[in-house]
N, C-alpha and C positions, 0 to 999 in steps of 0.2 A: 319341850323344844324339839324335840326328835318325832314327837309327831306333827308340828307345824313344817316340819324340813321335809318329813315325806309326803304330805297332802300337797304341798308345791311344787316337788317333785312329781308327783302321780302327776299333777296336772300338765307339768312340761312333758312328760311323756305321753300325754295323752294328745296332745297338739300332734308331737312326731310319729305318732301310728296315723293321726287324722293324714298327716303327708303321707305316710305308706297308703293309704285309700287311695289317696289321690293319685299318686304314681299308679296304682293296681289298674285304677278308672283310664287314665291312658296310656299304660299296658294294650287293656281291654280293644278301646279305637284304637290302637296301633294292629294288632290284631284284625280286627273288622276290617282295617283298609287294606291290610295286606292281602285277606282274604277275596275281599271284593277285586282290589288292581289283579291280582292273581286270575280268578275266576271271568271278570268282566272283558278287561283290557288284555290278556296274556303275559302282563310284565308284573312278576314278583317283586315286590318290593328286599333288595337283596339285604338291606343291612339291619332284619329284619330278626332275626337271629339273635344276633349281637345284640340288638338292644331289648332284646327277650333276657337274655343273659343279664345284662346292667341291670335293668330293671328290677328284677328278680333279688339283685345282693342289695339295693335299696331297700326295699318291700320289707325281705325279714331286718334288714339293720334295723329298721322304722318300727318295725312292731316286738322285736322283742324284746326290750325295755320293759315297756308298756306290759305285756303279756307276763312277764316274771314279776313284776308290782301288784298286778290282780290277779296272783297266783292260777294263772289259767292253764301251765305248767301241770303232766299227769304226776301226780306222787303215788308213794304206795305206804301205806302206813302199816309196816313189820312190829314193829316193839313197843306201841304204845300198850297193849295190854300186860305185856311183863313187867314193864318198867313203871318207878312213880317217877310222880313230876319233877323232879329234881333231875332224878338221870335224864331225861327226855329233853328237859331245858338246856341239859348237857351235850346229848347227842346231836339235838336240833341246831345247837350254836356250831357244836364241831361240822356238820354238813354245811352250815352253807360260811361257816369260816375257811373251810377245803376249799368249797366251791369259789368267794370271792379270790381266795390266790391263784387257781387255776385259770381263772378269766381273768385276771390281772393281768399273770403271766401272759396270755393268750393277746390280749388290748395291747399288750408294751409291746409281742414281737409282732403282731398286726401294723399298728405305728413304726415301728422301725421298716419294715416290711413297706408299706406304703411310701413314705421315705425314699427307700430305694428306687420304688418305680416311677416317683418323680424325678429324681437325681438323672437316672439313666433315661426318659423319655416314654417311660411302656404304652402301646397304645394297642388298640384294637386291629386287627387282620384286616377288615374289607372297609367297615367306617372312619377308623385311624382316630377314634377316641379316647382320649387319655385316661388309664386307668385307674387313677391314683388317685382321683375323687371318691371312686368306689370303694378303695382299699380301706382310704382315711372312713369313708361310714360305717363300716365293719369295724376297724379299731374304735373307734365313738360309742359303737354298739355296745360291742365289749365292755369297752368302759364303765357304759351306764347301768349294763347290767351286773357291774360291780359293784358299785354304789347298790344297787339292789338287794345283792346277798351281804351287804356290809348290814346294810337296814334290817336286815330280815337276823344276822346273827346277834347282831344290838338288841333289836326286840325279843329274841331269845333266851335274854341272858335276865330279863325283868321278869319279877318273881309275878306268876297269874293270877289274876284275882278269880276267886273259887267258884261256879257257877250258883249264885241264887236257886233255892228253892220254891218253887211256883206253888202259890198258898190258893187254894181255891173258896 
């Protein structure tokens, strides 16, 4: 059951990195035109900036789901040689049971945080964007990458089947 919930998972995140692409792609033309109006015409495109900025807390909201499900995250592996499987299966759960409370934490005051910036009206300096869309994908982000370390301390806690030996 917990591996059909995350192969459907993986895939809904894999959708929302395809949107982080997407955004990046125009990013990218936003970019190119600003470059060109700049260079050709003389008129920068001003709120160019800004939406460099938005764009940007998109992009990582979008991919890092995605990127902590297909452990593309750097680790360091310290104590598998001292330790046997059992501690490891232990240590492994406590790390990323740590890590889903702290992202938790982080998602909830994100979401309240977000919250606020609608309540009060927060918006952007020169394009008067509302911020609280962005805030909300951040808190989402968070979120998902909760579920992530939930999945990952779940599957920590299941005893490993032993590595076959390769009979020639």
């Amino acid at each position: 059951m917990l591996d059909t919930f995350e192969r459907w998972f993986e895939r809904g995140l894999r959708l929302l990195a395809y949107a982080g692409g997407l955004i990046l792609a125009g990013l990218a033309t936003l970019i190119i035109y600003e470059i060109c109006a700049r260079y050709f015409f003389g008129r920068p495109f001003r709120g160019g900036f800004e939406m460099t900025e938005l764009a940007m807390s998109l992009i990582v909201a979008c991919g890092l789901p995605y990127t902590a499900i297909m452990r593309g995250h750097v680790s360091v592996d310290l104590f598998s040689n001292w330790l046997d499987r059992p501690s490891m299966r232990w240590l492994n759960f406590s790390v990323h049971a740590l890590g889903a409370i702290v992202l938790g934490i982080l998602a909830w005051q994100s979401f309240g945080y977000a919250l606020k910036g609608y309540g009060y009206g927060d918006i952007s300096n020169m394009m008067r964007i509302p911020k609280y869309p962005f805030q909300f994908a951040i808190a989402t982000s968070a979120g998902l990458f909760t579920v992530v370390l939930v999945l990952d301390a779940l599957k920590a806690l299941r005893p490993q089947e032993k590595p076959q030996k390769e009979t020639s």
